[in-house]
Each structure stands twice: as C-alpha cells, then as structure tokens.
N, C-alpha and C positions, 0 to 999 in steps of 0.2 A: 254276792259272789265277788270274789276279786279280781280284776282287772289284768292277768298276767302275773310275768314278773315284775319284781318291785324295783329291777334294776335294768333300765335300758340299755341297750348296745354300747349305744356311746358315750356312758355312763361310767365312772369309774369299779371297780371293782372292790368288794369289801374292806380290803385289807391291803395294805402294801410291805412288803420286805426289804430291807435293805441289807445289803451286807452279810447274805445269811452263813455264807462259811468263813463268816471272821475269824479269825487266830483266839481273840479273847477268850477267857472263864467267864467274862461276863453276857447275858442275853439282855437286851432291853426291850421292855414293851410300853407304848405309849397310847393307852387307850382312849383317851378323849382328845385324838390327835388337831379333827377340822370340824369347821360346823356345817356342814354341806349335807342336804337334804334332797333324798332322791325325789326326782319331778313329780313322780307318781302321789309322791305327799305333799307337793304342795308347799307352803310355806309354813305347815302347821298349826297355821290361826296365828304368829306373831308377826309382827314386823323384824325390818331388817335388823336393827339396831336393837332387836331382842334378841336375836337370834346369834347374834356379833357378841352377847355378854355372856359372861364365864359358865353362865346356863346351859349354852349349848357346846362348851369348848374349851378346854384347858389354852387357856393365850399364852403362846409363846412356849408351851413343852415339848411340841412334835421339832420344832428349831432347834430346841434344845438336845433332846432325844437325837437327832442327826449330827449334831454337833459330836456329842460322845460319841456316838459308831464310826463315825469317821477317825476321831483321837483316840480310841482307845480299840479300834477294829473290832468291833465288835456288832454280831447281829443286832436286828431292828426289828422289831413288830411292831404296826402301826394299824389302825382304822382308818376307813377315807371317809365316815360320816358322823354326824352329830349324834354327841351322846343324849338329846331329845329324842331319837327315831329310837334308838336302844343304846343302853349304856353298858358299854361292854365290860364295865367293873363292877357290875349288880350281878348277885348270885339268881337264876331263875326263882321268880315268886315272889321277889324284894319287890317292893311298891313304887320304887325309884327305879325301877329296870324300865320302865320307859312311861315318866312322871308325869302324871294330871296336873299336879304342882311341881315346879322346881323351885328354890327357895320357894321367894313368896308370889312366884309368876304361873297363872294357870296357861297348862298346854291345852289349848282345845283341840289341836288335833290328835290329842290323847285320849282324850276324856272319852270313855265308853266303848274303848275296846274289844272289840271281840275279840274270841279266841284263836280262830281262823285268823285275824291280820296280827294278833300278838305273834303267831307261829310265820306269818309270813316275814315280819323283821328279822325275827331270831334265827331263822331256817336261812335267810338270804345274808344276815350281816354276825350275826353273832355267835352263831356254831361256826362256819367256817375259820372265823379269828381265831376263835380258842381251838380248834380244829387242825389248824397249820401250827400253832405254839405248839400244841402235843407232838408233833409229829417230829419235828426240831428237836425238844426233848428228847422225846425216845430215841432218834438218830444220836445226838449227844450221850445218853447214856449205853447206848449199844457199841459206843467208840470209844466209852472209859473214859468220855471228857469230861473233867469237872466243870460245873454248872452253878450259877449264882443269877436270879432271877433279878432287874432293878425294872422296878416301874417308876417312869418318868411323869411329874404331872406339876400343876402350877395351882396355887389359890389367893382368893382375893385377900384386898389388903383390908376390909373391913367386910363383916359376917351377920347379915339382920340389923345393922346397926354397931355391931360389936369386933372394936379395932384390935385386927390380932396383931402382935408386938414380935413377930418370928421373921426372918429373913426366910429361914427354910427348916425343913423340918424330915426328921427320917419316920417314916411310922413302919411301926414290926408287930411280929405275934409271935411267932416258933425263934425267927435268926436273931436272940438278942444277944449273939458274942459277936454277929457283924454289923450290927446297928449300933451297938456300945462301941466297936473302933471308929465310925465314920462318924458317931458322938463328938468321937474326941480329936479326931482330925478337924472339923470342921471346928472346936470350940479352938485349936491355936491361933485362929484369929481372935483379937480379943473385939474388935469391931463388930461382929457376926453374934446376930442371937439364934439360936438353934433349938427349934423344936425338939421335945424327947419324944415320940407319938403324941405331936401337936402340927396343924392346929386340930385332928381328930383320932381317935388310936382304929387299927386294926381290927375289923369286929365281922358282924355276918351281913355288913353293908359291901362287903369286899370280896373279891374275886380270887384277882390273879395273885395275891404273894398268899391265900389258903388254899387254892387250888391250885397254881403250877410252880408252889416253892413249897410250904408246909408240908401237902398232903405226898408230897413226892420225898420229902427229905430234904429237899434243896436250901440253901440262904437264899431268903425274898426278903427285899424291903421295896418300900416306897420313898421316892426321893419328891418332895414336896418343896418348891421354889414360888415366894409371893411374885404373882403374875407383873406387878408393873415393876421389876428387879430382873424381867427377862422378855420386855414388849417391844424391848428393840433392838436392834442386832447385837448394838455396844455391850448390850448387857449378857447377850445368849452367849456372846464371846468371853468374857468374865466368868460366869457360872459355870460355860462348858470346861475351862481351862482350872477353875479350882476344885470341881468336881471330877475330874478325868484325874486329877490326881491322886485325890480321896479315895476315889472307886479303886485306883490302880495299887493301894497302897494297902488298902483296908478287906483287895480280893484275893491280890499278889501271897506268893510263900511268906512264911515266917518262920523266924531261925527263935 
C-alpha cells in the first residue's frame, strides 16, 4: 500500500513556471531541470555524488533555460525533480521513463516497480507537467499566438566511454526549416561545432517536441548544450546571450 502522497507539504511542487505571459513566440521547456528526490523515496539506493551526475539531471540547462526567459521574455516550464523519480521526456511505457539502469548505473530504487507506485510518480510529477504545457498551448492557440516549442537541455562531454566532439547540437523530427536556420546561425561561428540531430536524433525516446510541437503543428526542437560549456555561470552567460539570438533570429518574421 503506499504511504500517502508522494509529495509533502513542504515539499516543492512538480513543476515550476516562470514568465508564463511572456511577450515571445517562443515557450521553453526544461525537463530534467533538478535532481532532487521527494523524501518519500528516499535517496533511491544511490549516493549523493550519483545522483549529482548527468543521470539524474541535465547540469546547467534549467540556468540556462532562465537565462533565455528572462532575454528573450519568454515563458518557462520547468520540473522540480529528478529525471530518476520520472523522466519527463519519456513517452509512457518507454523503459527509461523511470530507468533500472541509467547509462550504465542501476537504480535500485527502481527496480521492481509496481504499477500502483509507477502511477503514483507519473499521477503526482508527470501528468501535471505535461498537463500545465497543454493548457498554455491551447490558451496560446485560442489567442492566435504563434508558438514555437524549444526544449532546453545539457549532455556529457563523453558517452560510455565515447568523446562526443559537439559544442551543442539542435535535434528535430517534424521543424526541419527551423532547425536548418538555427543550423546555420549557430555554424557562423567558425569556432563552434554543431550537432545536426547529434549527439542523438529525435525518435520515440522523446516526448515534448512529438507531443507538444509535431503532433500539434508547432516548430519544436531541442536545444542540446555539452554540460561542462554551461556548469558555471560564465558560461550560462555566453550560451544564453549567443543562443537568445539565434532563437530570436531564427523565430523572429522574415521578409
């Protein structure tokens, strides 16, 4: 039997929003924002310094994600807990929506799920997120506002062992006339290596740009920054100020 809610009082709440009647076309969602783990679960079976690694937490994208809503006014969607408890960019039934194994680390307090406390994450942390993005949505489209979906997120500078060679990387599925501009914004830096759907493509490990861009119509991409390029302010300042332009440039009218 489970023990209540999953979320105590003085607990944060699933999701946070920031800025939600920004002026922008743009909405940003940043799903693997914190790695914080409601009490109720405990520490999950890892330690701290497990739970601190890119496993449970995009480092440095929710920085970044605020960074752009503030420069470019633009709405925020955010998670308050780790993508270990439920990963809010796993379609329900994906094996990673809340992983035995993340790379090559087992979660034991995963392993052996039942259905009942599967339901009690997703009902407490994971419907609500996508829950409040929908509703934003449809207000935006009930207002004739144009809409462009960017998920913000970070990945490591090496993968199993395997050095990826990307600064940052756009991954798409449906928007590839606004992936191929911010291709090529971001390639006028000749410094700058830029993923094309690298370092992984768009697929049915993904959520938010097939569910609250594709499947609506909308331009969704994902904006992928290597984590130690944005682990310290200096850098969230850099990324946010070349990226707010890009975004602004590549969402902005054209003649």
């Amino acid at each position: 039997m489970l023990p209540g809610p999953l979320l105590a009082l003085d607990e944060p709440p699933p999701y946070g929003i920031i800025n939600p009647d920004g002026s922008s076309n743009i909405l940003l969602v940043c799903e693997h924002a914190r790695p914080v783990i409601p009490r109720h679960l405990g520490d999950l079976g890892l330690s701290h310094d497990e739970r601190m690694r890119h496993i449970g937490w995009d480092i440095g994208a929710l920085a970044l994600a605020q960074a752009l809503s503030e420069q470019l006014d633009a709405p925020l969607f955010h998670t308050h807990y780790s993508r270990l408890v439920v990963d809010c960019n796993r379609p329900l039934g994906n094996p990673s929506l809340m992983p035995e194994i993340s790379e090559t680390t087992v979660i034991p307090g995963n392993v052996g799920l039942t259905a009942a406390e599967r339901d009690w994450r997703l009902d407490t942390l994971f419907h609500p997120f996508h829950a409040a993005i929908r509703r934003r949505l449809d207000l935006r489209s009930a207002r004739n506002q144009p809409t462009v979906v960017i998920g913000i997120h970070s990945y490591t500078p090496v993968f199993k062992g395997v050095a990826r060679p990307w600064h940052a990387g756009i991954l798409y599925s449906g928007a590839t006339d606004l992936a191929g501009r911010l291709l090529q914004l971001l390639a006028n830096d000749p410094d700058l290596v830029i993923g094309d759907n690298e370092p992984y493509r768009i697929d049915h490990d993904d959520y938010t740009v097939p569910v609250h861009g594709d499947a609506r119509g909308l331009p969704a991409v994902l904006v992928e920054v290597r984590q130690d390029l944005i682990s310290a302010p200096a850098g969230v300042q850099e990324w946010s100020v070349r990226l707010a332009q890009c975004l602004g440039q590549a969402t902005g009218p054209r003649t």
